[in-house]
C-alpha positions in Angstrom: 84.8 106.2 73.5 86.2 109.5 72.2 90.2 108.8 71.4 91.3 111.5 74.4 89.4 109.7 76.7 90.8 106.3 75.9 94.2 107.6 75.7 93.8 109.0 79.2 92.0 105.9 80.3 95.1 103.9 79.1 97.5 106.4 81.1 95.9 105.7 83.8 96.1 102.3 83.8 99.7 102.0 83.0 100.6 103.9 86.3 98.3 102.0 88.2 100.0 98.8 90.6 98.7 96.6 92.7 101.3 96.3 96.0 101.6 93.4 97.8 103.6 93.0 101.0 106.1 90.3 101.0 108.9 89.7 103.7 111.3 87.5 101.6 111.9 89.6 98.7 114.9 87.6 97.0 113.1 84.2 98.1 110.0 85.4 96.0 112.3 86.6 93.2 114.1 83.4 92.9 110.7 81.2 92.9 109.5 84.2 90.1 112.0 83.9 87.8 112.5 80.1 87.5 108.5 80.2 86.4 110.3 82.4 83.6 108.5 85.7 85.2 110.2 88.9 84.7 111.2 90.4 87.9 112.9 94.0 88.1 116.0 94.3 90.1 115.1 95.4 93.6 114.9 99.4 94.2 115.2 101.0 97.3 112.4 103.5 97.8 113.8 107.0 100.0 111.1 105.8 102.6 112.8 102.7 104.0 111.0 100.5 101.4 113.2 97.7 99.2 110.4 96.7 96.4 110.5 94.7 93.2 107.9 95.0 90.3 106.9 92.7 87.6 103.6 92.7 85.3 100.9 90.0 85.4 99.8 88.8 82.1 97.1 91.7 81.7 100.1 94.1 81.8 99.0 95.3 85.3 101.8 96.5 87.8 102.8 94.4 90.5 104.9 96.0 92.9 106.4 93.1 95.7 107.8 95.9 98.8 108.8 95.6 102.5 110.6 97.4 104.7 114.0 97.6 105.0 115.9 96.0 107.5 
């Protein structure tokens, strides 16, 4: 594969995430980090969305949101 294309490929796939609901976000967090899994701190999205993120072992995004109460 030509070196722009892989370079763009990888780009790509670092902005990439795979979102998966979840309604208990500090329950989830808690159970994450005592596996010794990195978890962001939560973030507030502007559209009413509380969300944390973490990477699987691949490096692919994992973004944990639900709405905010």
């Amino acid at each position: 594969m030509p070196t722009h294309l892989l370079s763009v490929t990888l780009l790509v796939l670092a902005s990439l995430a795979f979102c998966i609901g979840c309604r208990d976000l500090d329950a989830a967090y808690l159970r994450l980090c005592a596996r010794g899994i990195a978890v962001d701190t939560p973030v507030a999205a502007h559209y009413g969305m509380q969300q944390r993120r973490l990477c699987d072992p691949g490096g692919c995004g994992v973004c944990l949101p639900w709405r905010v109460a």
